[in-house]
N, C-alpha and C positions, 0 to 999 in steps of 0.2 A: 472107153468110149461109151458114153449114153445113148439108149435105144431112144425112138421115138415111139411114144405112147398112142391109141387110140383116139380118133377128135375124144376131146371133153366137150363137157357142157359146162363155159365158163359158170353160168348162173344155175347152175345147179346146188342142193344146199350142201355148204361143207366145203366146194371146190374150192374158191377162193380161199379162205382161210388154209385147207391144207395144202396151196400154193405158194401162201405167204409165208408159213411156216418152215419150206421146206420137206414137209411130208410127204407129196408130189412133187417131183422136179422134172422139168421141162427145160426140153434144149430150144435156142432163140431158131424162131422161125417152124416152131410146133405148130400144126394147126388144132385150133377149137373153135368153139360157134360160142356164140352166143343166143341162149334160148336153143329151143328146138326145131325152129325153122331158120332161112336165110340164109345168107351165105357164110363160110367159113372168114374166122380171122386169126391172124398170127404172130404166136407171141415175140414180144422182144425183151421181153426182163422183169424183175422186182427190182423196183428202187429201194433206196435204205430206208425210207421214208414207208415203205410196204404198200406202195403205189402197181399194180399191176401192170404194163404197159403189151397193150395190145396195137395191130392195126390190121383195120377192115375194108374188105371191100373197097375201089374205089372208081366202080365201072368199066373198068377194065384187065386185064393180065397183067400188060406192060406198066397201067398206071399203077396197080394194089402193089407189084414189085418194086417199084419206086420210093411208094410211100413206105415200105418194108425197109428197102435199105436206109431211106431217110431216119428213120427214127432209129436202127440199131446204131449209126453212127451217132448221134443224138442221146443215146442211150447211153450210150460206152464213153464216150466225151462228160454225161456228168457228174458220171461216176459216182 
């Protein structure tokens, strides 16, 4: 079982890439920000294509979990 890691800072230098690569590995639904202010958002996957797939904020709890699960099924479907 993989730990969950510290927020990251997606846009920090180097994250992405060592994201993409595997060098970081993140479990779906890790949070990270983007930038150093605002709110947190939560990962859903690398595509094969080495697309990062995030989702953020969406004014509310009920709604950002929504849009969370949306996109992991979304994610996992296109495998």
């Amino acid at each position: 079982m993989m730990r969950y890691t510290s927020t990251l800072n997606i846009w920090a230098g180097g994250i992405q890439q060592a994201i993409e690569t595997g060098k970081i590995k993140l479990q779906r639904g890790q949070w990270l920000r983007c930038g150093s202010t605002g709110k947190r958002c939560r990962f859903v996957g690398v595509s094969s294509s080495g697309s990062i797939w995030v989702t953020h904020w969406q004014g509310s709890s009920r709604a950002t979990a929504a849009k969370f699960n949306a996109a992991a099924v979304a994610f996992t479907r296109k495998g």
